[in-house]
C-alpha positions in Angstrom: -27.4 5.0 -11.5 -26.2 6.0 -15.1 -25.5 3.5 -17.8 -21.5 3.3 -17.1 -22.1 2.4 -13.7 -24.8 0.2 -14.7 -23.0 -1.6 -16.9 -20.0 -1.6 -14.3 -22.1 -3.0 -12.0 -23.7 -5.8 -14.1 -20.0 -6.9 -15.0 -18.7 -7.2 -10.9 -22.0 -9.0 -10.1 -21.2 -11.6 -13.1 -17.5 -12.3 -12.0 -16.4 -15.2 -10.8 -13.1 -15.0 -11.0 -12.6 -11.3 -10.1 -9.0 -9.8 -9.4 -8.6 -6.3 -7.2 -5.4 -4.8 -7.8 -5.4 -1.4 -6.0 -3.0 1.6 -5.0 -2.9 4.5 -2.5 -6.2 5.9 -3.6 -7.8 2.7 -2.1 -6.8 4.3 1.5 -6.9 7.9 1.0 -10.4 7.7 2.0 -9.4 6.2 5.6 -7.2 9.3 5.6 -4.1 8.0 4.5 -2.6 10.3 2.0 -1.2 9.1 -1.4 2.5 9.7 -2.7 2.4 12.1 -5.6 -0.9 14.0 -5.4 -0.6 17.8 -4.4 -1.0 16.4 -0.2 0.6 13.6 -1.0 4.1 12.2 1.3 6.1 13.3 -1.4 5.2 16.6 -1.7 7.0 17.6 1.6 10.1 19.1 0.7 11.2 20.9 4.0 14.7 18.7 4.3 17.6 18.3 2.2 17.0 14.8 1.3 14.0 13.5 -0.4 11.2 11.2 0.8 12.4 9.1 -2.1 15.7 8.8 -0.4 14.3 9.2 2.9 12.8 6.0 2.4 15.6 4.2 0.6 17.4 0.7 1.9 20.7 3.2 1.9 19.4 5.3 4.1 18.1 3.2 6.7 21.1 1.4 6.7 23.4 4.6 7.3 20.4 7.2 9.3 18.2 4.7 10.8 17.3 7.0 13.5 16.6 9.9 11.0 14.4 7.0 8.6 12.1 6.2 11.8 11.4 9.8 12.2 10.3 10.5 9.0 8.6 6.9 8.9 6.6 7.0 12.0 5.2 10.2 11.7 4.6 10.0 7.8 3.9 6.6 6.7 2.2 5.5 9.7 -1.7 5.8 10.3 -2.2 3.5 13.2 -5.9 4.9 13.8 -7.1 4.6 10.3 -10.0 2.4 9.5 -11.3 0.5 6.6 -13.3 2.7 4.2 -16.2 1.5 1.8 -13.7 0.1 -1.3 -11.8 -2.1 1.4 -15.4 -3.4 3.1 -16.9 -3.8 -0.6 -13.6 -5.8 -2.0 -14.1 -8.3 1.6 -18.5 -8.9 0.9 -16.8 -10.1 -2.5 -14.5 -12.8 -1.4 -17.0 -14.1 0.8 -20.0 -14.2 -2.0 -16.7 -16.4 -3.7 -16.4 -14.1 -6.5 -13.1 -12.4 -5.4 -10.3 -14.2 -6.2 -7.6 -12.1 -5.1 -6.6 -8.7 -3.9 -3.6 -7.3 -5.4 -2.2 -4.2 -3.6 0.6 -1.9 -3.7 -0.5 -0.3 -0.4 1.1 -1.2 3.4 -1.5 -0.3 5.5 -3.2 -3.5 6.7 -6.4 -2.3 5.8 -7.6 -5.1 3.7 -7.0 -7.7 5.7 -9.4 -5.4 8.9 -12.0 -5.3 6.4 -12.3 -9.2 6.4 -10.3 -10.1 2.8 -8.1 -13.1 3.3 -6.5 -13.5 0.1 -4.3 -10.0 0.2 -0.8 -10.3 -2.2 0.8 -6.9 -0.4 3.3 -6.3 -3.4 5.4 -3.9 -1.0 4.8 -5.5 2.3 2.7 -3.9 5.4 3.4 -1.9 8.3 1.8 -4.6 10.5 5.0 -6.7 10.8 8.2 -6.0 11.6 11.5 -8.2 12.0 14.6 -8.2 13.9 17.6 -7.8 11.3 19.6 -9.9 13.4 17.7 -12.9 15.3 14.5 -12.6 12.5 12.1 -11.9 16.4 8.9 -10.1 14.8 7.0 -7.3 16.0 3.9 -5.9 15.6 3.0 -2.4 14.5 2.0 -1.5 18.1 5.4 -3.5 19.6 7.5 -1.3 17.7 6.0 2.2 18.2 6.5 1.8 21.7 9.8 0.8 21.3 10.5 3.8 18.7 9.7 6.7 20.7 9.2 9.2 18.0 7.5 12.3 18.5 7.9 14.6 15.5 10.3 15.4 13.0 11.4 18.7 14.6 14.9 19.6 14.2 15.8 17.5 11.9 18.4 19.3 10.0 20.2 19.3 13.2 20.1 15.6 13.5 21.0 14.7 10.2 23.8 17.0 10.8 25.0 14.9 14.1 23.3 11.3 13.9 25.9 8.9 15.0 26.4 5.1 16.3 25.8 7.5 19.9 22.8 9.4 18.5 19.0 8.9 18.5 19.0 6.1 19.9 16.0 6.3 21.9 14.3 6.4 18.2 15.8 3.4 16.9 13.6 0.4 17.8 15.8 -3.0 19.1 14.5 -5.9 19.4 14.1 -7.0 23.0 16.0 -10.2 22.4 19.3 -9.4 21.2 19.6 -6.2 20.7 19.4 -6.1 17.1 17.8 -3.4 14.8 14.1 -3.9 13.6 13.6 -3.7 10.0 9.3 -2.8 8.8 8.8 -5.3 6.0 8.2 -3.0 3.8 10.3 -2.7 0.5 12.2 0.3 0.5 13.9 1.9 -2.6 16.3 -0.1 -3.8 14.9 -3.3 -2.2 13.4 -5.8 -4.6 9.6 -7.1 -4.0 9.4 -10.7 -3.1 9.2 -12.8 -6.3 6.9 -15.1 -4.5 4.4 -12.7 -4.2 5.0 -11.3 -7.5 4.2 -15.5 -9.1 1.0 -15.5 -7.4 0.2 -11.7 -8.3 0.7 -13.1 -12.1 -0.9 -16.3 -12.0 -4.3 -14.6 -10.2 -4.1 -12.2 -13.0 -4.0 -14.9 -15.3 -7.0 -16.5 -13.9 -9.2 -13.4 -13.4 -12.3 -13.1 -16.0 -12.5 -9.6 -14.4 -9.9 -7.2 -13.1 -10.8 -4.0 -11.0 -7.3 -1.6 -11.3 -8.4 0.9 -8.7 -7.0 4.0 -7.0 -3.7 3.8 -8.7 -2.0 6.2 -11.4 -0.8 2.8 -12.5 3.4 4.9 -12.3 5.3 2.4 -9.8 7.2 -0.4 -11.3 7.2 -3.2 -11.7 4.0 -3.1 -9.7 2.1 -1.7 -12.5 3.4 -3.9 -15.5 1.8 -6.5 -13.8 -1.3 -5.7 -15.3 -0.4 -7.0 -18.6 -0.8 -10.3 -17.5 -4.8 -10.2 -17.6 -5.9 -11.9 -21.4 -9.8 -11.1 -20.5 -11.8 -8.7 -21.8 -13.1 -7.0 -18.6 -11.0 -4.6 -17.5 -12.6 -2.4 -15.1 -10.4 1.1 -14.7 -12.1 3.1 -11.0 -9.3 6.1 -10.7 -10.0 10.0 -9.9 -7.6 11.0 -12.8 -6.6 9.4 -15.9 -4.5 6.3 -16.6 -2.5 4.8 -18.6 -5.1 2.2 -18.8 -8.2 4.3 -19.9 -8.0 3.3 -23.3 -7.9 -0.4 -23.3 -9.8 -0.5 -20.4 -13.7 -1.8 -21.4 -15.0 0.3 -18.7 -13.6 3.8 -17.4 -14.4 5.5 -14.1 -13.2 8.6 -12.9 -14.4 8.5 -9.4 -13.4 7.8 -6.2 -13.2 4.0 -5.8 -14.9 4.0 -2.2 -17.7 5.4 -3.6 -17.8 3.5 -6.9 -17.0 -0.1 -5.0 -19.1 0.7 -1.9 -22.3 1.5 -4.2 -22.2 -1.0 -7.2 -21.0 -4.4 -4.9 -24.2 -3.5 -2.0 -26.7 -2.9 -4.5 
């Protein structure tokens, strides 16, 4: 083990007040693929709109049978597992040294590794509500009742979605007929203040804070960092942050691999 991993390593087993916030590099290792990397969602580019917009409260609201293509069979990884990072974050809360996991990511994955304590700034996949009568869903509950395949053709469909159209890829709820919503924030949807305030205050608390597998870009997500007075910062990110410097330890790695050796050792 070399001396920055060492020292790393000496600093997580010390906390006792230790604060996880995490981004899409957490999963990628579970084979979930990050936004703005090379592979990442965002790089497809084969329609007119965006994934940006794709993904935007606007655009469920007026193509909701367009959004659920492009939502099922891109931002959905129903088969992915809990890697190493997500197994080492869950053997912390239960030696009591975690505090709280912080993440920007949808997936659920946390929680299947055994943390309890997960603040999911953007929501999760997992549940899903009835815009109408508030019935929720599960992830499983509403890909049956989505029916979505590919996203073949869809120039054609964008060009004649209607009230009459793709229906049979619109998920309604089986109580009153009402459109199901993922709770998930979309672009242009604020993130719930009340898990923002108890983001903040575990920040506040933390005498360490791990910021891993995020490029630290999406607000106000990532301004929530300047909450933490301590002077641990741990920084565990493939590529540089914005971070790096005030950070008191720097590692460019992959954080299953950093997290999954350092917390079992």
């Amino acid at each position: 083990m070399s001396n920055e991993w060492q020292a790393v390593h000496d600093v997580i087993r010390s906390g006792q007040r230790i604060v996880f916030f995490g981004g899409a590099g957490t999963s990628t290792e579970s084979g979930i693929p990050d936004f703005r990397s090379a592979n990442g969602i965002f790089a497809w580019k084969d329609m007119e709109f965006t994934p940006e917009q794709m993904l935007s409260r606007s655009f469920f609201d007026r193509y909701p049978a367009l959004f659920y293509q492009f939502y099922v069979t891109k931002m959905l990884y129903p088969n992915a597992e809990p890697n190493l990072a997500h197994v080492a974050l869950a053997k912390l809360e239960e030696r009591g040294q975690l505090l709280a996991v912080i993440t920007q990511n949808i997936d659920g994955l946390h929680q299947r590794a055994g943390s309890k304590r997960v603040l999911e700034l953007h929501g999760s996949v997992q549940r899903n509500y009835c815009m109408n009568c508030n019935q929720f869903y599960t992830l499983e509950e509403l890909l049956a009742l989505s029916h979505v395949s590919s996203l073949d053709n869809t120039q054609e469909k964008l060009r004649t979605e209607s009230a009459a159209d793709g229906q049979g890829e619109i998920p309604y709820c089986r109580q009153c007929n009402g459109v199901i919503k993922p709770d998930v924030v979309l672009y242009e949807e604020s993130l719930n203040m009340d898990t923002l305030e108890q983001a903040v205050r575990a920040i506040e608390q933390a005498d360490v804070l791990i910021v891993g597998g995020t490029s630290l870009t999406v607000q106000p997500a990532a301004s929530l960092v300047q909450y933490y007075k301590g002077d641990r910062l741990i920084v565990i990110n493939k590529s540089t942050t914005s971070l790096d410097r005030s950070a008191a330890y720097t590692v460019n790695d992959s954080i299953a691999a950093v997290l999954g050796q350092l917390v079992t050792v």
